[in-house]
ZADO-1210 file (C-alpha; in nm, 4 decimals, padded with zeros to 6 digits):
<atoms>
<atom x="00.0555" y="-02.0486" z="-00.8294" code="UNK" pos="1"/>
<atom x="00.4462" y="-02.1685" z="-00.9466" code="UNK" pos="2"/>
<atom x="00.7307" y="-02.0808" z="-00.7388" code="UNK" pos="3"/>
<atom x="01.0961" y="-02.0227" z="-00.8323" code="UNK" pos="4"/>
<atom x="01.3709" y="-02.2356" z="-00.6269" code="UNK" pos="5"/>
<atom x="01.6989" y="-02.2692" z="-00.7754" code="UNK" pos="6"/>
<atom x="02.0308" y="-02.0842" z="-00.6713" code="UNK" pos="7"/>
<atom x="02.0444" y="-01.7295" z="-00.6606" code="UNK" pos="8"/>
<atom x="01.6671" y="-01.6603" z="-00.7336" code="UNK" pos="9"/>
<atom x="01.5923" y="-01.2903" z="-00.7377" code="UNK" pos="10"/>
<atom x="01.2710" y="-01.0758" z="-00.8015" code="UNK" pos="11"/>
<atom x="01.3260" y="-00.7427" z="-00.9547" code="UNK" pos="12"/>
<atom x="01.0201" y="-00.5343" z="-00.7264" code="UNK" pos="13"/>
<atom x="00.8693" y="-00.1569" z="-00.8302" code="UNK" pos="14"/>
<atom x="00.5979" y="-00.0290" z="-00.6085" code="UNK" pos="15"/>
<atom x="00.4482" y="00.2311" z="-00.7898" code="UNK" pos="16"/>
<atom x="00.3282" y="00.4931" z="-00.5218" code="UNK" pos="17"/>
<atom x="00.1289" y="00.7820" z="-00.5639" code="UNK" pos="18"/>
<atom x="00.4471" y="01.0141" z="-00.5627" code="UNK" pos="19"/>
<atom x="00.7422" y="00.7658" z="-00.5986" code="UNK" pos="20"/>
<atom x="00.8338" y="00.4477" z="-00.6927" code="UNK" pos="21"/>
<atom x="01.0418" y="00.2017" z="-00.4992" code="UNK" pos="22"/>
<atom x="01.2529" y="-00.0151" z="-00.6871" code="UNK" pos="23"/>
<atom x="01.4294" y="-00.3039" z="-00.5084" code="UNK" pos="24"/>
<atom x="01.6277" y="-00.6508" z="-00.5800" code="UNK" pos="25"/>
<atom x="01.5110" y="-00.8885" z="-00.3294" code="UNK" pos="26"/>
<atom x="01.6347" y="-01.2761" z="-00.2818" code="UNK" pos="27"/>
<atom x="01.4584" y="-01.4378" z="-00.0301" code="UNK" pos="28"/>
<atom x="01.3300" y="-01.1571" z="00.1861" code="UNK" pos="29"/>
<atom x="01.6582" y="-01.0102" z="00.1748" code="UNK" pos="30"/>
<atom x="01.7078" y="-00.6368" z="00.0088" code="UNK" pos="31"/>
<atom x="01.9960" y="-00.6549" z="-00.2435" code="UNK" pos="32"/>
<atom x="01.9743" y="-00.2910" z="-00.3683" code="UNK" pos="33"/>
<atom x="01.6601" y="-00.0728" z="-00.3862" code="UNK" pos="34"/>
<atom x="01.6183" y="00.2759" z="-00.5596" code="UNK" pos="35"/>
<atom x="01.3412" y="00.5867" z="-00.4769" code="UNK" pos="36"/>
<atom x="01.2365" y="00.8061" z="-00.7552" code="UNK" pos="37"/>
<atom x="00.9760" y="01.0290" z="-00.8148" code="UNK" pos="38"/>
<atom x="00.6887" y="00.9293" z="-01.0736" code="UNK" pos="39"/>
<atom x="00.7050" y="01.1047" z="-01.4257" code="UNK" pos="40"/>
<atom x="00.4906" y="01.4159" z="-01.4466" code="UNK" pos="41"/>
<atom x="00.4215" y="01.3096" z="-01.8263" code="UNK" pos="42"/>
<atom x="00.1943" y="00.9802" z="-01.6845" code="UNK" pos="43"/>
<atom x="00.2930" y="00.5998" z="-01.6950" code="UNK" pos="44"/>
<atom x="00.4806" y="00.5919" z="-01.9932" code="UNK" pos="45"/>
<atom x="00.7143" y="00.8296" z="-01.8335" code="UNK" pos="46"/>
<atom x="00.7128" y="00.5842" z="-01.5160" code="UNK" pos="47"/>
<atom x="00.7269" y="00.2976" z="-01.6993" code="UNK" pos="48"/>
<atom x="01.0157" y="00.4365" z="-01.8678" code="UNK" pos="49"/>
<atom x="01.2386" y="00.5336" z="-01.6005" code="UNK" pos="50"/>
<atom x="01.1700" y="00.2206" z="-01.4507" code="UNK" pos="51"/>
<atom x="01.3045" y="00.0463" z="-01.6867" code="UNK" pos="52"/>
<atom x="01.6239" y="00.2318" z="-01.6763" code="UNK" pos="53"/>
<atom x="01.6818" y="00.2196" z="-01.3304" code="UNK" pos="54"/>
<atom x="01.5442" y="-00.1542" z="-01.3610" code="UNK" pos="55"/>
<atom x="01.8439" y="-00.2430" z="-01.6201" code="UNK" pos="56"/>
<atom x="02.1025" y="-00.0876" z="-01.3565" code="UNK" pos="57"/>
<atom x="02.0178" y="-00.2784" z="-01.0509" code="UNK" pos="58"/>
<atom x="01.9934" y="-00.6015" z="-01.2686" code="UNK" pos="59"/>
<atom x="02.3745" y="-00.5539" z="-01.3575" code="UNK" pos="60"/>
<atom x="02.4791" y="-00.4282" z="-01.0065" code="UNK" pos="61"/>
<atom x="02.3115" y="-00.7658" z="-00.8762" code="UNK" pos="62"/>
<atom x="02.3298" y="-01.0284" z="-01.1189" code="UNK" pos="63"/>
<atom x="02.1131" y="-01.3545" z="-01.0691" code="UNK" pos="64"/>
<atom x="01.8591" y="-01.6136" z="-01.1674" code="UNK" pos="65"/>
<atom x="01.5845" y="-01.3450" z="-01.1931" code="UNK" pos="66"/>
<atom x="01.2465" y="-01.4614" z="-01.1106" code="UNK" pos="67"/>
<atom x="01.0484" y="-01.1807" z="-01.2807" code="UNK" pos="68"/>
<atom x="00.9367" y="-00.8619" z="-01.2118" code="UNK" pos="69"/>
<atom x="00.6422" y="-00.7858" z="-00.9928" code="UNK" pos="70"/>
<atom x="00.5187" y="-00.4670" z="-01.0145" code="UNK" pos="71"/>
<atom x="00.2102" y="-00.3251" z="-00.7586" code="UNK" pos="72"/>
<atom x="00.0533" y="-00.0494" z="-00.8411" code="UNK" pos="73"/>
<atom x="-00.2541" y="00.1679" z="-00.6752" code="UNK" pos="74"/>
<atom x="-00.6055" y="00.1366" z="-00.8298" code="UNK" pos="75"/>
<atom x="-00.7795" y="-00.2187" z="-00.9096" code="UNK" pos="76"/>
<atom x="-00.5813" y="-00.4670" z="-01.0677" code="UNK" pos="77"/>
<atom x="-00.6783" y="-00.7729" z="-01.2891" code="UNK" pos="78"/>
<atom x="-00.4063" y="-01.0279" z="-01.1397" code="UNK" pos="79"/>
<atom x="-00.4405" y="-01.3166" z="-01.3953" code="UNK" pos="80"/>
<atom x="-00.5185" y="-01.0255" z="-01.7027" code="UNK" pos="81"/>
<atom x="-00.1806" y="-00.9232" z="-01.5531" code="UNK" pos="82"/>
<atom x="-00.2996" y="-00.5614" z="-01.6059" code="UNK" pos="83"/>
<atom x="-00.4183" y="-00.2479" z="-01.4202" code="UNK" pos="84"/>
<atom x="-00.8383" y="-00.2163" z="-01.4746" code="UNK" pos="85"/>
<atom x="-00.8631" y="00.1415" z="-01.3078" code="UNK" pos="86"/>
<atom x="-00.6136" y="00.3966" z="-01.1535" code="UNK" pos="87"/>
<atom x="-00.6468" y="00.7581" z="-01.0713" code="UNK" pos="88"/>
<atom x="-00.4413" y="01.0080" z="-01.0040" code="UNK" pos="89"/>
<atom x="-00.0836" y="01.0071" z="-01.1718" code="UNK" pos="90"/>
<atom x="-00.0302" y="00.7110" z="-01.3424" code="UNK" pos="91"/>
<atom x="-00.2749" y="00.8270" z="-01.5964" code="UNK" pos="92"/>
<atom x="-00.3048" y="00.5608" z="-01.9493" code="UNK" pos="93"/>
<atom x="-00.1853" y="00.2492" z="-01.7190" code="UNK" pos="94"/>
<atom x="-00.4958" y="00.1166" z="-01.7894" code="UNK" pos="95"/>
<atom x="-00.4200" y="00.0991" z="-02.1942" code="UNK" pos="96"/>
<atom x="-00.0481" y="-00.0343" z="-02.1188" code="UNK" pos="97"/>
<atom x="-00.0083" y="-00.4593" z="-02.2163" code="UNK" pos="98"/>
<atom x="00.2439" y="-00.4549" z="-01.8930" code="UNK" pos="99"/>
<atom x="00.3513" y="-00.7954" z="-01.9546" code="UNK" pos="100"/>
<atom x="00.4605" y="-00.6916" z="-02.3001" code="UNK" pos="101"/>
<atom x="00.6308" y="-00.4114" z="-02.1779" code="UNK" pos="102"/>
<atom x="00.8071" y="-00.6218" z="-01.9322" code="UNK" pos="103"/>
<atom x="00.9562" y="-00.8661" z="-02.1734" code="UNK" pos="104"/>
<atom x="01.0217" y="-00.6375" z="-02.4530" code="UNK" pos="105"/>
<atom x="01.2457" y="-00.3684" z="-02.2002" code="UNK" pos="106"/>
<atom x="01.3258" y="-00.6412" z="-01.9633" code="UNK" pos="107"/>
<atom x="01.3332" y="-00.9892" z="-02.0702" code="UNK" pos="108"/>
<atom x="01.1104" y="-01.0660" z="-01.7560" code="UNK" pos="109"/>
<atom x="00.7820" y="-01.2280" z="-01.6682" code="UNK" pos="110"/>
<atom x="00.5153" y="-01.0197" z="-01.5012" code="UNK" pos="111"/>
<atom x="00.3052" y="-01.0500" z="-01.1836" code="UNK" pos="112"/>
<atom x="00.0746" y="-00.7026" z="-01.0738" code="UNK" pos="113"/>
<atom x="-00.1160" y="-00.6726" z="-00.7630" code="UNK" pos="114"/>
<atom x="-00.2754" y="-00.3915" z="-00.5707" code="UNK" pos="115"/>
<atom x="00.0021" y="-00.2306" z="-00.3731" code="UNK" pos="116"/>
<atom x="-00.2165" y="-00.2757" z="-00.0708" code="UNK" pos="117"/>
<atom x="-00.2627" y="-00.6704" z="-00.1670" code="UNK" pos="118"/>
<atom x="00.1253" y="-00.6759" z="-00.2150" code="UNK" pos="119"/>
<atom x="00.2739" y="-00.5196" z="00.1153" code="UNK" pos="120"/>
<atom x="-00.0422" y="-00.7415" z="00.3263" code="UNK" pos="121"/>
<atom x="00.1403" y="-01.0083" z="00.1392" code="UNK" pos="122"/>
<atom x="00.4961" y="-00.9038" z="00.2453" code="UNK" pos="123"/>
<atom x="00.4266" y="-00.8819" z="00.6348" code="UNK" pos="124"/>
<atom x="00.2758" y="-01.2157" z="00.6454" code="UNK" pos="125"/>
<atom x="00.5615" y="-01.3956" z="00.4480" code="UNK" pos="126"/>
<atom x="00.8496" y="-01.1934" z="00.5960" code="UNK" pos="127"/>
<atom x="00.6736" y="-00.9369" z="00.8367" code="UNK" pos="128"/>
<atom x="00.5252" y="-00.8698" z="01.1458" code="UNK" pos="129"/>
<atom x="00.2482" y="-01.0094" z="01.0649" code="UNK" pos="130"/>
<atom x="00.3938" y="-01.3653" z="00.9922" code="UNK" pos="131"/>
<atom x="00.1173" y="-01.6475" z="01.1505" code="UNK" pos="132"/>
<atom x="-00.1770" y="-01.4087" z="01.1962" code="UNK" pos="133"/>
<atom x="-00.5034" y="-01.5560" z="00.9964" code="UNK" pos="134"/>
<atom x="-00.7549" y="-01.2769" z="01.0991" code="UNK" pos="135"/>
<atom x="-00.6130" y="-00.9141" z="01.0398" code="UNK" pos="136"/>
<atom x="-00.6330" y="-00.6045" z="00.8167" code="UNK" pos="137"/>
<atom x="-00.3559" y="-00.4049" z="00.6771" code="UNK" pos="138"/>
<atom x="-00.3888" y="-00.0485" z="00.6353" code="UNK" pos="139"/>
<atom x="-00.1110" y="00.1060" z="00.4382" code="UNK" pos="140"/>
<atom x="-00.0663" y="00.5226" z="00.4414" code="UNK" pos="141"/>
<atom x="00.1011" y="00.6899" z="00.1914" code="UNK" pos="142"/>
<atom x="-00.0587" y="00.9730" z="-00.0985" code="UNK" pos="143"/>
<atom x="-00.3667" y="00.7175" z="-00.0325" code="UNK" pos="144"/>
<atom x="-00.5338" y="00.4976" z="00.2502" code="UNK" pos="145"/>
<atom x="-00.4792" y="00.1012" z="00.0690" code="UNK" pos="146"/>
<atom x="-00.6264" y="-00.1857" z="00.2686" code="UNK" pos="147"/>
<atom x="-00.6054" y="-00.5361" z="00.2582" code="UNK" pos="148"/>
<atom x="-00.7455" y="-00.8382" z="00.4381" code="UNK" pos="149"/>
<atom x="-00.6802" y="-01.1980" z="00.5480" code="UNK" pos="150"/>
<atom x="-00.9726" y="-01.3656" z="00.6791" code="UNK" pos="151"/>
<atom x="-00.8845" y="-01.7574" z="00.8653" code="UNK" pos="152"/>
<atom x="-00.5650" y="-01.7473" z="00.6740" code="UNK" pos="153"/>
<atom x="-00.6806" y="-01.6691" z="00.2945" code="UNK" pos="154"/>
<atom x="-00.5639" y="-01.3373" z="00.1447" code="UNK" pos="155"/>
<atom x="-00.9674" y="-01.1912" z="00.0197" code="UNK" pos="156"/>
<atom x="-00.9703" y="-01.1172" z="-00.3442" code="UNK" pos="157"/>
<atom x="-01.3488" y="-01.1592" z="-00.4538" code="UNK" pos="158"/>
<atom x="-01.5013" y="-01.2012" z="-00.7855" code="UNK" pos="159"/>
<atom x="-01.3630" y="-00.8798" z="-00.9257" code="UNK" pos="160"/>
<atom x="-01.0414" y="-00.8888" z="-00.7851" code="UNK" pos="161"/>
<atom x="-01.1615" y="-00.5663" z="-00.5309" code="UNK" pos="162"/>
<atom x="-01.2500" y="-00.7445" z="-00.1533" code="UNK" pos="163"/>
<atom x="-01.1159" y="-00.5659" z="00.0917" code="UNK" pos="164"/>
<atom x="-00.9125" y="-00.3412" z="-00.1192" code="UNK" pos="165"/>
<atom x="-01.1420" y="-00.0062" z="-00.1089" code="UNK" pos="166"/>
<atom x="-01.1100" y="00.0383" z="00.2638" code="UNK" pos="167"/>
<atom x="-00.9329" y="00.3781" z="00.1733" code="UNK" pos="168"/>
<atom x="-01.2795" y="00.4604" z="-00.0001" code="UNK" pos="169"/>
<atom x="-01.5526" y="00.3205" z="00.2724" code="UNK" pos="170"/>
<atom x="-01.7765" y="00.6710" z="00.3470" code="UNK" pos="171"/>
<atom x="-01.6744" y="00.7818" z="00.7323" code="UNK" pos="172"/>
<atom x="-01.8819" y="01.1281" z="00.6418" code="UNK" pos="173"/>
<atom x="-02.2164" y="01.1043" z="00.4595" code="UNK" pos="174"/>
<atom x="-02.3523" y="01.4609" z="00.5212" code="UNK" pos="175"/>
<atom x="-02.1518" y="01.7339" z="00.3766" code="UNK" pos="176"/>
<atom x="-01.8059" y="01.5069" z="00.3418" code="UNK" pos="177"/>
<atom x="-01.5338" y="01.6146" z="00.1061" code="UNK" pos="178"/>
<atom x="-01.5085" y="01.4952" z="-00.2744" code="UNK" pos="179"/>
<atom x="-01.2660" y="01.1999" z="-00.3190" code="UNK" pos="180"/>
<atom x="-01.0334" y="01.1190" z="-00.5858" code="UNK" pos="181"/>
<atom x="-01.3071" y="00.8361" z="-00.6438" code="UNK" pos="182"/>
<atom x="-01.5641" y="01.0317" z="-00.7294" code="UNK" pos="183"/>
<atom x="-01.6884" y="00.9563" z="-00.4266" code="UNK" pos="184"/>
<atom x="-01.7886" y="01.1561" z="-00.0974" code="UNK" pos="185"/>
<atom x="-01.6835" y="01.1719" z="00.2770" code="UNK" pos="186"/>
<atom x="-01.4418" y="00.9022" z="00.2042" code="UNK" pos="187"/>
<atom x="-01.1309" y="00.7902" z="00.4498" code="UNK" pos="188"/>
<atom x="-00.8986" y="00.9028" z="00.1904" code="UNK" pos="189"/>
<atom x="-01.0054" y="01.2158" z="00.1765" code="UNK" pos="190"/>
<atom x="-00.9375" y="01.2885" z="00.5442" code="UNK" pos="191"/>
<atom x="-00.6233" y="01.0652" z="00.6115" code="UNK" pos="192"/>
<atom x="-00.4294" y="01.0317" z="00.2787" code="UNK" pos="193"/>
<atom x="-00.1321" y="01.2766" z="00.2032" code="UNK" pos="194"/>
<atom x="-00.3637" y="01.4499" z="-00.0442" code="UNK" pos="195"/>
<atom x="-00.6125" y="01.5161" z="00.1426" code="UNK" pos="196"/>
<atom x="-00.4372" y="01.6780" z="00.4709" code="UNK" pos="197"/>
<atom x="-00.2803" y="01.8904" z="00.2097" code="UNK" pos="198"/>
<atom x="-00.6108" y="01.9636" z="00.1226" code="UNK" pos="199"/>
<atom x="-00.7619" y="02.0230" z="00.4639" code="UNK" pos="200"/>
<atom x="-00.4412" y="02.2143" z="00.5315" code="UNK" pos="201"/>
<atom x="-00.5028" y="02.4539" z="00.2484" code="UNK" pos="202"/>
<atom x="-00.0929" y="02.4189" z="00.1725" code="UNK" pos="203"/>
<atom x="-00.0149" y="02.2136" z="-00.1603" code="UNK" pos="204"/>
<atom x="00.3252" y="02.1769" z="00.0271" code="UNK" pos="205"/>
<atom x="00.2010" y="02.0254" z="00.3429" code="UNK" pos="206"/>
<atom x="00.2809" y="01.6713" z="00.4475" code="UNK" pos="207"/>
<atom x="00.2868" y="01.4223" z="00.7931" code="UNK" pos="208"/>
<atom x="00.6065" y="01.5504" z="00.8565" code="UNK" pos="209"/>
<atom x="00.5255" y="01.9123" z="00.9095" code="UNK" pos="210"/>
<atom x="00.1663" y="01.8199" z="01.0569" code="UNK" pos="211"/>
<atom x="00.3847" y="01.6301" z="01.3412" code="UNK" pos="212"/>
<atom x="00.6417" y="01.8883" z="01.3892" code="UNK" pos="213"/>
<atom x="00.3456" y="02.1589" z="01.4329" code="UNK" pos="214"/>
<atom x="00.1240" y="01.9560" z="01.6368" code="UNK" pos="215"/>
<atom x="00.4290" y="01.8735" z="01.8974" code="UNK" pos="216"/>
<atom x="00.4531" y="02.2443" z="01.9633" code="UNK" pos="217"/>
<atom x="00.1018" y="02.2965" z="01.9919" code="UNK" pos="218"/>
<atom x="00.0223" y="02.5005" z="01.6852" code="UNK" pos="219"/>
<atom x="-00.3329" y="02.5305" z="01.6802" code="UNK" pos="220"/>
<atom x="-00.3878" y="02.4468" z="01.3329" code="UNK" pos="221"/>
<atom x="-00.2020" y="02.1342" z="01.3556" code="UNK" pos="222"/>
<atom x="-00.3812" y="02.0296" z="01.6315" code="UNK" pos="223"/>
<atom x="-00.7181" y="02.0479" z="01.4830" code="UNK" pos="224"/>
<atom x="-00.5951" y="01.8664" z="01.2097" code="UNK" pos="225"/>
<atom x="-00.4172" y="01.6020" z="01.4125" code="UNK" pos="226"/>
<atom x="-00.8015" y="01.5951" z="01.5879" code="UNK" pos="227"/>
<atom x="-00.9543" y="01.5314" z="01.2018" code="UNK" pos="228"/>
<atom x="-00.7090" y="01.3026" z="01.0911" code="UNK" pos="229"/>
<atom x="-00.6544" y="01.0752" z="01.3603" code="UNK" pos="230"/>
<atom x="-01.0478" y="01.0444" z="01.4123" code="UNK" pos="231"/>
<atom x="-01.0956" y="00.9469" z="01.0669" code="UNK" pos="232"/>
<atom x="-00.8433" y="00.7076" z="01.0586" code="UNK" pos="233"/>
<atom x="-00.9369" y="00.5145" z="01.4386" code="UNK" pos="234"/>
<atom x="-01.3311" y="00.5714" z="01.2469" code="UNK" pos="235"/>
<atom x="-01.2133" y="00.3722" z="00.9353" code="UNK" pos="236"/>
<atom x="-00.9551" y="00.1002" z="01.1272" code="UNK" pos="237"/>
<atom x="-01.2973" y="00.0964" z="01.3460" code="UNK" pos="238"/>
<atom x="-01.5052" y="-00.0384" z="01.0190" code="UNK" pos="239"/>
<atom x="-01.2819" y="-00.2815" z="00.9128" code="UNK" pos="240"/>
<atom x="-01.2242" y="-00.4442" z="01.1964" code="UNK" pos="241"/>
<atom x="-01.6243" y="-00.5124" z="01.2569" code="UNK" pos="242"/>
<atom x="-01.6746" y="-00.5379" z="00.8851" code="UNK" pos="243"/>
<atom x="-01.4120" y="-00.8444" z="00.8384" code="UNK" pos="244"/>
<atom x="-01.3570" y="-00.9427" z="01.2407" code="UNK" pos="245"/>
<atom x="-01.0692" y="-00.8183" z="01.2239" code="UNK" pos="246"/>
<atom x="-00.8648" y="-00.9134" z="01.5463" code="UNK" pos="247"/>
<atom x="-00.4918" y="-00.7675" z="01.4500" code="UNK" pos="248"/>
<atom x="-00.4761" y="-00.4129" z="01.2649" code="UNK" pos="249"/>
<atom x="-00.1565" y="-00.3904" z="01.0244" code="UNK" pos="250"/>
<atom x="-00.0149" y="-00.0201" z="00.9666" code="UNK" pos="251"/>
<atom x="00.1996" y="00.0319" z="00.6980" code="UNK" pos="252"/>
<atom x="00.3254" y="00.3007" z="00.4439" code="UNK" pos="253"/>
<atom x="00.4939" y="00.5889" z="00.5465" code="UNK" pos="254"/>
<atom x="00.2809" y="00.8103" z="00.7124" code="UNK" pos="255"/>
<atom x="00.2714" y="00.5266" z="00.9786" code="UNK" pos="256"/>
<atom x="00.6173" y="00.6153" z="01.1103" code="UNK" pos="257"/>
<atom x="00.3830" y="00.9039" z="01.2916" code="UNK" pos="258"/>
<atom x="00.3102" y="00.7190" z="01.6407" code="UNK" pos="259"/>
<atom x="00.1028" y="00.9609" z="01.8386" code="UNK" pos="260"/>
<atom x="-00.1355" y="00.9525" z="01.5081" code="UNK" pos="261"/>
<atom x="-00.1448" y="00.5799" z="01.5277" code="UNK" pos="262"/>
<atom x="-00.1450" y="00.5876" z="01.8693" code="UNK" pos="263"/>
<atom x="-00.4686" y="00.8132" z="01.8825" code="UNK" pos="264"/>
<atom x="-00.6788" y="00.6081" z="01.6147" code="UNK" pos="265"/>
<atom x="-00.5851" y="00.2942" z="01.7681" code="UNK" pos="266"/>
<atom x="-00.7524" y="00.4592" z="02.1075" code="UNK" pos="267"/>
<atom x="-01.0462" y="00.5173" z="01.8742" code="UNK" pos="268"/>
<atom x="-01.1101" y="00.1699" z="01.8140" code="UNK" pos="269"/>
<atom x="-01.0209" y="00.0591" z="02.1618" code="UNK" pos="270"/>
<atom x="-01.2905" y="00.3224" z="02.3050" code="UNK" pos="271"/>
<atom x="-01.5609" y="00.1980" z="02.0021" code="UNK" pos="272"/>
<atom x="-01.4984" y="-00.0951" z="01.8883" code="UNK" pos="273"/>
<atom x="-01.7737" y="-00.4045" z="01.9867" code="UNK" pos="274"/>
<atom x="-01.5678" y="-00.7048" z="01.9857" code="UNK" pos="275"/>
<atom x="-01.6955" y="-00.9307" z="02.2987" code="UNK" pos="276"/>
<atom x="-01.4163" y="-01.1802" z="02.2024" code="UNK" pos="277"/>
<atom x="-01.1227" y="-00.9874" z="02.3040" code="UNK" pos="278"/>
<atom x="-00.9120" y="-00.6439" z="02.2171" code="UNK" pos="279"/>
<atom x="-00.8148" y="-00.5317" z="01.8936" code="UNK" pos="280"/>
<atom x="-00.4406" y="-00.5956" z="01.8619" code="UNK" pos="281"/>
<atom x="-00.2050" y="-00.3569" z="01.6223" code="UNK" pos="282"/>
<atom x="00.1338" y="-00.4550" z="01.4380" code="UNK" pos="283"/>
<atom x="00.3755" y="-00.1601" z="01.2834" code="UNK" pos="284"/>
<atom x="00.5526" y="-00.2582" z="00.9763" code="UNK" pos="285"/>
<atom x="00.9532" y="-00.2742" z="01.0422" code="UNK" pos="286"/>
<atom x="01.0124" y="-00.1405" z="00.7154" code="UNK" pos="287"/>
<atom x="00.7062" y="00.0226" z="00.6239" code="UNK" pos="288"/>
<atom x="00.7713" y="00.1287" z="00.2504" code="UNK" pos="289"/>
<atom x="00.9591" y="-00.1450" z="00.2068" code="UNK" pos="290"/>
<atom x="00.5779" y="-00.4124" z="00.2860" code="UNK" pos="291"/>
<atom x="00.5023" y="-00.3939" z="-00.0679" code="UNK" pos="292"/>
<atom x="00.8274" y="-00.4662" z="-00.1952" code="UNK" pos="293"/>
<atom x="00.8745" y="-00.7521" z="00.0021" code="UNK" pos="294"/>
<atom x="00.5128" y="-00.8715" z="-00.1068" code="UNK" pos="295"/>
<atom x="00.6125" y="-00.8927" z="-00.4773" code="UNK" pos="296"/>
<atom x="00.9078" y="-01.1263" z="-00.3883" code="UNK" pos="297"/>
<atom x="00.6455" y="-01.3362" z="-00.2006" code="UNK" pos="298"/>
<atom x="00.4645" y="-01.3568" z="-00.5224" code="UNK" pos="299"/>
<atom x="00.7231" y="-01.5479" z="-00.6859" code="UNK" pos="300"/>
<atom x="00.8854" y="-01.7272" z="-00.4396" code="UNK" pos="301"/>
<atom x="00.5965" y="-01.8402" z="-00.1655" code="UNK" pos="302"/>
<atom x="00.3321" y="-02.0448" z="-00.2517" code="UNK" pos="303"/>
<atom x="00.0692" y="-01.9633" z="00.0532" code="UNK" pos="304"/>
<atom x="-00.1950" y="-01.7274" z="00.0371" code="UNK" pos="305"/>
<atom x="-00.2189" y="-01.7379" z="-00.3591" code="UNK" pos="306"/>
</atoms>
C-alpha cells in the first residue's frame, strides 16, 4: 500500500459511530483539531453531508499537504471497492453511496474506508498501546461490540474482507437469546453494546454512564445488569481469545472508560480461559474514541500491517 512523506502531511479522519461521528486532523499521530457530532437522523446523506461541512472547516483551520480522507465506518467494508457492502442501523443507503466520488467531488480528496473496528486495531498498534504486540484482539465498545485481530503480526482480513470483524456478533446465548441488529440471536451485541443495555434496561435513555453511577450505589437493577453485561462481555473476550490465541486483549471505545466492567470480564477469562502457555494479558486504549481516528492516519502514512 503507498504512503505519503513530504512536509506537513495530514489525513483528514471521520469515524462514523453508531451515534456520532468523530472528525479529526491528524499529522503523524498527532491530533491537530478534531470535532464530535451527532449522525443525521435523515441517514448517510445527511452524515455525509455534515461531514463535509465540518470537513471544509478543519481543512482551513489547519492547512497542509493533505493525504486524503479516511473514513471508517461500522458494518463490512470492501477496502479496495473503497465502499461500504452492508451496514445497519443509522447510516441507512451507505451501501448505494460511490464514497470515493463523494470525497473528491465535496473534498478534493482521495479515499481509504475500513471497518471502524479494523481502523482503531490499526491505530493502537501504530501509535497505541498496543505498539509491538503480534498476537492480540481488539474489542472496541461503543452503540456496538467491533473486533479486530492480529495474528503473528498480520492485521486478519480474509477473503471477504470480514475475519475477525463479527466478534460483536459470535452467539454467547443459543437457547432463548435476544434478537440482534444482525438478524441474528443471543449475540454479544445484544447484551454488551449501548443498544442493547438500553434494551435490557427497558429505558431508551439509558447508557454506561448511568448503569455505573447506579451500580456504585448498589441499585439492584443496576447490579443485575452489571452481572449480565459484564458476563457476556468476559464470555465473548473468552471466545476470541481461544478462537484466534489470542494472548493480549485490546479494549477500546467508550464504554471502556468503565473499569470495574472491564475489570469483571477480564476476571471471566482469567477464571475460564484454557491457555497452558501463559495468562491472558489486557491493554486500555489511552484515548479510546480517539483508536479509530488514529487508525485512518496509519492508513496513509504507515506501511505495516497493510
Amino acid at each position: 500500500m503507498e504512503m505519503q512523506t513530504g512536509k506537513n502531511v495530514c489525513t483528514l479522519c471521520a469515524d462514523l459511530g453508531g451515534s456520532r461521528v468523530k472528525l479529526a486532523a491528524v499529522q503523524d499521530g498527532k491530533i491537530l483539531g478534531s470535532e464530535i457530532f451527532d449522525v443525521s437522523p435523515t441517514g448517510a446523506q445527511g452524515t455525509l453531508a455534515l461531514l463535509a461541512d465540518r470537513a471544509r472547516k478543519l481543512m482551513a483551520e489547519h492547512p497542509g499537504n493533505w493525504a486524503g480522507l479516511g473514513l471508517a465506518s461500522p458494518g463490512i467494508v470492501d477496502e479496495e471497492a473503497r465502499r461500504v457492502v452492508s451496514c445497519n442501523a443509522k447510516h441507512a443507503g451507505i451501501e448505494a453511496i460511490d464514497l470515493s466520488a463523494w470525497a473528491r467531488t465535496t473534498l478534493g480528496l482521495d479515499l481509504k474506508v475500513v471497518n471502524d473496528a479494523r481502523a482503531a486495531l490499526l491505530g493502537e498498534l501504530a501509535y497505541g498501546v498496543a505498539q509491538g504486540e503480534k498476537n492480540a484482539v481488539l474489542m472496541i465498545l461503543g452503540t456496538g461490540v467491533g473486533t479486530s485481530v492480529v495474528s503473528q503480526g498480520h492485521v486478519l482480513r480474509g477473503g471477504h474482507g470480514t475475519y475477525s470483524l463479527l466478534g460483536g456478533h459470535f452467539p454467547i446465548q443459543f437457547d432463548g437469546g435476544r434478537k440482534c441488529n444482525c438478524g441474528g440471536v443471543g449475540c454479544l451485541e445484544a447484551y454488551v453494546g449501548t443498544w442493547g443495555l438500553k434494551e435490557l434496561a427497558g429505558d431508551p435513555t439509558y447508557d454506561y454512564r448511568r448503569l455505573e453511577a447506579d451500580w456504585s450505589r448498589g441499585d439492584p437493577k443496576a447490579v443485575e445488569l452489571f452481572r449480565v453485561v459484564s458476563t457476556a462481555l468476559g464470555a465473548g473476550a473468552l471466545a476470541l481469545v481461544h478462537l484466534y490465541d489470542a494472548e493480549t486483549v485490546v479494549f477500546s471505545g467508550g464504554v471502556s472508560r468503565f473499569a470495574a466492567l472491564l475489570a469483571a470480564a477480564k476476571e471471566y477469562v482469567w477464571r475460564h480461559a484454557w491457555t497452558p502457555w501463559g495468562k491472558v494479558k489486557f491493554l486500555l486504549a489511552e484515548q479510546p474514541e480517539m483508536s479509530a481516528t488514529l487508525g485512518l492516519d496509519a492508513l496513509f502514512t504507515k506501511g505495516e500491517w497493510q
